[in-house]
C-alpha positions in Angstrom: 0.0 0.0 0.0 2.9 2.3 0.0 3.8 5.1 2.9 1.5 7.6 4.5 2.4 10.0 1.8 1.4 7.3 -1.1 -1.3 8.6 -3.2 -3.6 7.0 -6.0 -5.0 8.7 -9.0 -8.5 7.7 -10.7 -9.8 9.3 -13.8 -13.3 8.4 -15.7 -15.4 10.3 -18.0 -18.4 11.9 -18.8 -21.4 10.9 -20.8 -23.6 12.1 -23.4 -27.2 10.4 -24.0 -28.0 10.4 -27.8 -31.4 8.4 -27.7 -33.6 7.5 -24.9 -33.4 9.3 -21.9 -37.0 9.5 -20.0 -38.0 6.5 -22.0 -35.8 4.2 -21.0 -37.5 4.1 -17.2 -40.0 2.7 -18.8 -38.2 -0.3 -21.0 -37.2 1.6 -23.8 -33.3 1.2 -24.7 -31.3 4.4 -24.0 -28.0 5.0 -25.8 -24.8 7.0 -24.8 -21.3 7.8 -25.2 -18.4 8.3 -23.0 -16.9 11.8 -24.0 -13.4 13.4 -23.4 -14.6 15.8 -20.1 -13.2 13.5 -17.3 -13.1 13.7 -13.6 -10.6 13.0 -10.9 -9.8 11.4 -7.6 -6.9 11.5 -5.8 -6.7 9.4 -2.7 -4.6 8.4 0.5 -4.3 6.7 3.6 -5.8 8.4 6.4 -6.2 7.8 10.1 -8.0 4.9 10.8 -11.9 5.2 10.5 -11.4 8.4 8.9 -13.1 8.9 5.3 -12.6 12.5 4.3 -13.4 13.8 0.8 -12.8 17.3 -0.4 -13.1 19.1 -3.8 -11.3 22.5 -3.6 -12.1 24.3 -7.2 -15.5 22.5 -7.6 -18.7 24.9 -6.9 -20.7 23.4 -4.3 -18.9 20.0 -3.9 -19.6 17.2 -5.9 -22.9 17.3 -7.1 -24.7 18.7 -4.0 -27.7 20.1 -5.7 -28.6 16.1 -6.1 -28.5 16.1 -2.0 -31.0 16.3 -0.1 -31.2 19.6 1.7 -29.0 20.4 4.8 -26.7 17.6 4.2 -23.6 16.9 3.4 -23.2 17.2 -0.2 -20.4 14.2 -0.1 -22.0 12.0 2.2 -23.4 9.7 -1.2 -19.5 9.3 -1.9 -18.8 8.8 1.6 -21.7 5.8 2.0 -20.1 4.1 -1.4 -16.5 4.9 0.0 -17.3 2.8 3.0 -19.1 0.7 1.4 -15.8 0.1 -0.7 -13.9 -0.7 2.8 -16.5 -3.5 4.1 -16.5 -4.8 0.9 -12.9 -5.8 0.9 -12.2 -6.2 4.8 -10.2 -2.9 4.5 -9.5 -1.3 8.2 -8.3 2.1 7.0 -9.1 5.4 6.8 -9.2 7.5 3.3 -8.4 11.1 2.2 -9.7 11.7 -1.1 -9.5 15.3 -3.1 -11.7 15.8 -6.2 -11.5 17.7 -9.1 -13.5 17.3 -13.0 -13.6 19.8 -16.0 -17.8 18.5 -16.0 -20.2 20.9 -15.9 -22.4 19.8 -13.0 -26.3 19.1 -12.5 -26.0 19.8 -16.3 -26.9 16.3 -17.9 -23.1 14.9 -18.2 -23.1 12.7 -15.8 -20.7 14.3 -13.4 -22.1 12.7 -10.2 -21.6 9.2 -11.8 -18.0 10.1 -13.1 -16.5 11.4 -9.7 -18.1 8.1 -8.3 -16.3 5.9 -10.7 -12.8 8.3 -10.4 -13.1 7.9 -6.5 -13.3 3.7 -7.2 -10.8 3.7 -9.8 -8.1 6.1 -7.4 -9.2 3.6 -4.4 -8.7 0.3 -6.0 -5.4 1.6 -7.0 -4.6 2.7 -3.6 -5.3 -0.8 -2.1 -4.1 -2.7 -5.0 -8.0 -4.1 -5.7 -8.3 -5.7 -9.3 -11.8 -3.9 -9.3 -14.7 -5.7 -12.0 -15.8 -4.0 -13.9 -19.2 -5.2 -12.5 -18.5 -4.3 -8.9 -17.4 -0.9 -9.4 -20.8 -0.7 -11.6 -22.5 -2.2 -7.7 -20.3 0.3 -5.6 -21.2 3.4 -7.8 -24.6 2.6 -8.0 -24.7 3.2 -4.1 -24.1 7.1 -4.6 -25.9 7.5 -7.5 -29.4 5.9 -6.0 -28.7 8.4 -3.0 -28.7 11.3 -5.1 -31.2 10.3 -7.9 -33.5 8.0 -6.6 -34.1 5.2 -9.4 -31.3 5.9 -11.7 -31.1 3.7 -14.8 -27.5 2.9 -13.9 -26.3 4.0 -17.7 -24.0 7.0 -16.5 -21.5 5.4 -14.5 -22.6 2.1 -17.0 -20.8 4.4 -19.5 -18.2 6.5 -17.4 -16.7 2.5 -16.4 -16.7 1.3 -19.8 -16.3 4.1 -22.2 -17.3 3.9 -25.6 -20.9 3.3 -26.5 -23.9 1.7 -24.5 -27.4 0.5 -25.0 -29.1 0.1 -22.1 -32.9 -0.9 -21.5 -34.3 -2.4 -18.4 -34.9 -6.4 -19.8 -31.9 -6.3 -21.7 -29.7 -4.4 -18.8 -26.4 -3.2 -20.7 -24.1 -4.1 -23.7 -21.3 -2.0 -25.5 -21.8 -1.3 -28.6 -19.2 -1.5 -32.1 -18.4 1.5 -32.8 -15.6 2.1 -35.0 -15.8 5.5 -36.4 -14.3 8.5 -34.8 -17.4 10.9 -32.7 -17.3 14.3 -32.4 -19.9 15.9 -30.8 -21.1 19.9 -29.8 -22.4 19.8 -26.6 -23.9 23.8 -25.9 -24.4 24.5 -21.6 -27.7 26.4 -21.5 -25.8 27.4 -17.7 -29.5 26.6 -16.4 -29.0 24.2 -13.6 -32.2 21.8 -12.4 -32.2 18.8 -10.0 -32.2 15.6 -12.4 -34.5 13.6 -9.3 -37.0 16.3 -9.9 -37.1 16.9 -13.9 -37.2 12.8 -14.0 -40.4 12.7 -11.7 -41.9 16.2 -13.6 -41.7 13.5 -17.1 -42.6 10.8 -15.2 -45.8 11.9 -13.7 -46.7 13.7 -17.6 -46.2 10.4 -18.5 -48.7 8.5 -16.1 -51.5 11.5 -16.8 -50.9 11.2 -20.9 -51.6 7.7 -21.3 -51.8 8.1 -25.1 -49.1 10.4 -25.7 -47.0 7.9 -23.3 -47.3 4.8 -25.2 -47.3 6.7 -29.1 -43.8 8.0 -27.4 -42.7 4.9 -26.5 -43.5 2.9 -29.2 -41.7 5.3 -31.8 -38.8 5.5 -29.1 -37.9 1.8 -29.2 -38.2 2.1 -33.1 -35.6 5.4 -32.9 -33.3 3.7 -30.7 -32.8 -0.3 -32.6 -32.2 2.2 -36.0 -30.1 4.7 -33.8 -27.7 1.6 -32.9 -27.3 0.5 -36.6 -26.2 4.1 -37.7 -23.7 3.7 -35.1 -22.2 0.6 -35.8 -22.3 1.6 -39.5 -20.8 5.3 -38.7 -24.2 6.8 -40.7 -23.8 10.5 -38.0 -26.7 11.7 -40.9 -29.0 9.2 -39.9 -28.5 9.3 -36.4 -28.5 12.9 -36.7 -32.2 12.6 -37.9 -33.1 10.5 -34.9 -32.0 12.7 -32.7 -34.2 15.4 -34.3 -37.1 13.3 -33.8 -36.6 11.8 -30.1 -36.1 15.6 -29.4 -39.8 16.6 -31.0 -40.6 13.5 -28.3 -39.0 14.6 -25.3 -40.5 18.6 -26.1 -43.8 16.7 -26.4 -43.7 15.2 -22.9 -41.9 18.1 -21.1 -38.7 17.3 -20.8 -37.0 20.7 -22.8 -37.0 24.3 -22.2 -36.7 27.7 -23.8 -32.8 27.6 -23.3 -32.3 24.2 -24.5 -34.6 25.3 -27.6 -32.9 28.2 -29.1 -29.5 26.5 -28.8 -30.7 23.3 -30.8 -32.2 25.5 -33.4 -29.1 27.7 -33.6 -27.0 24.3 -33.9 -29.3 23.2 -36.4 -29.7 26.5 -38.4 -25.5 26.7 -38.6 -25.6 23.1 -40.3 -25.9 20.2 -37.8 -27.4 16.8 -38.9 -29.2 16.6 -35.7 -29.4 18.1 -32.6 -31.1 17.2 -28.3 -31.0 17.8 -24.8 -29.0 15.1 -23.4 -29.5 13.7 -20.1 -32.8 14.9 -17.9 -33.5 18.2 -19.4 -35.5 21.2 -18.0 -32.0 22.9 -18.4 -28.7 21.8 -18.5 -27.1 21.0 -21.9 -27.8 19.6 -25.3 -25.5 18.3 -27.8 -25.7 18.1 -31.7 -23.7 16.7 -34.7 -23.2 17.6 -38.1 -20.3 17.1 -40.7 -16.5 18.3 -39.7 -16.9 21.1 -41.6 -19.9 22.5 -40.4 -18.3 22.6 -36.1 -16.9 25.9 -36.2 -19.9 27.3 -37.3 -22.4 24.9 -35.0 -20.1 25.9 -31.8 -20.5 29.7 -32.7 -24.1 29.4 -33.7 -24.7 28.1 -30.3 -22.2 31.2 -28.2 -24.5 33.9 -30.5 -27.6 31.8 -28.5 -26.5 32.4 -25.5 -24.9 29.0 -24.8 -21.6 27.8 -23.7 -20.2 25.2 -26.4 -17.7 22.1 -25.8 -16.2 20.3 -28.5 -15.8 17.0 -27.5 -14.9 13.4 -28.6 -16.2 9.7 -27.7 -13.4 8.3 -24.8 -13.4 4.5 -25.9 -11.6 3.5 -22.1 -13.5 4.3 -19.9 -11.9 4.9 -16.4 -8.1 5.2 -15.5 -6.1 4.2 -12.7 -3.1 5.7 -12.4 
């Protein structure tokens, strides 16, 4: 384990949802990507019984607008922390310092990525071989405390990297994917709690029977031909799904005004297609479109009033180092 001094470094990455999200709760398959916007844990021994986590640089913590409301904004990472030491008969305390260049509450999955960085920078502290399925168990542990019923496909994808399908039957499989993916993602800088946008969709859903199940039927449709343009590299025709689970997720509640302008500006400046990614009501949306069109989608989206990203699928997934 190395002296006192002896620290471990985890990095994992961010996701982007490009077909499914809201749906999927209710069996349809979701699909995202692992993107190059990564977060990371440091971490050290400390005193026995001692778990401390700190994240100078990061506003508010790590992810505390998903805590509940006079707590401690790291005590989700803390429970999975400890659960980490039971797990593996571990009688030592932990000092671990945070840091990501994710946008947070914004529908990247930062929550899910500093859980899996904080896994990857303790197994490599300990010298853990961790699965691949039980950092998936351990991460879930934060992620439920902060989200309620989560689907599991952020840190799915943050662990594996690439691209995942996901429904609830099926549970998760990563998908071939050759082609280079280069997305635009545009920050509306609007943030929303993702425990309370799901249940806003959720509760449309249950009052809209018909709309509910004409969504869900076209979804499952959208997302089986969304996984064949992937594994043929066809960004056109997933472009064009995209534009049509977005007209979905406006018709059920999910966008907003913000998220709005900027997919029309990305789409106006030459984008095959364009969404909100993750649970919406805020937060940011991401859009595609042909190499030489990204300068002008990523300044389209500034003149909206958004913050763009030019990013790229990570096909790792977490790093120990």
């Amino acid at each position: 384990m190395g002296g006192e001094s002896a620290r471990s470094i985890g990095f994992a990455p961010a996701k982007a949802i490009l077909i499914g999200e809201h749906f999927v709760v209710s069996g349809a398959i979701a699909i995202a990507i692992a993107i190059n916007l990564y977060a990371k844990a440091s971490a050290a021994l400390a005193p026995r019984g001692s778990i401390s986590i700190s994240a100078p640089g990061l506003v508010d913590g790590a992810g505390p607008r998903g805590a509940r409301s006079g707590g401690d904004p790291f005590e989700p990472l803390a429970s999975m922390t400890r659960a980490f030491l039971e797990r593996y008969g571990i009688d030592q305390g932990v000092d671990i310092r945070l840091s990501s260049e994710i946008p947070l509450s914004a529908g990247l999955g930062s929550s899910a990525a500093i859980a899996v960085s904080i896994l990857a920078a303790l197994s490599g502290l300990f010298g853990i071989r961790l699965g691949r399925e039980e950092m998936f168990d351990l991460a879930f542990i934060s992620e439920r405390i902060l989200h309620g019923n989560p689907s599991g496909i952020d840190h799915a994808t943050s662990i594996y990297g690439g691209a995942i399908a996901y429904s609830p039957s099926m549970g998760f499989r990563r998908l071939s994917v050759d082609c280079d993916i280069t997305l635009i993602i545009g920050d509306t800088l609007r943030r929303r709690s993702t425990r309370e946008q799901v249940l806003k969709v959720q509760d449309f859903l249950k009052r809209n029977e018909g709309i509910a199940r004409e969504a869900f039927e076209r979804i499952r449709e959208i997302s089986e031909m969304a996984i064949s343009c992937l594994e043929k590299g066809d960004m056109r025709g997933l472009g064009a799904l995209m534009n049509e689970n977005q007209a979905l997720l406006s018709k059920v509640g999910a966008s907003s005004r913000e998220l709005d302008r900027l997919i029309g500006a990305a789409l106006e400046a030459g984008a095959f297609g364009a969404k909100l990614t993750g649970a919406g009501g805020g937060g940011c949306m991401i859009a595609i479109g042909p190499q030489e069109a990204l300068d002008g989608i990523e300044e389209s989206i500034r003149r909206a009033g958004g913050v763009p990203y030019r990013v790229r699928m990570d096909k790792v997934g977490y790093r120990v180092c």
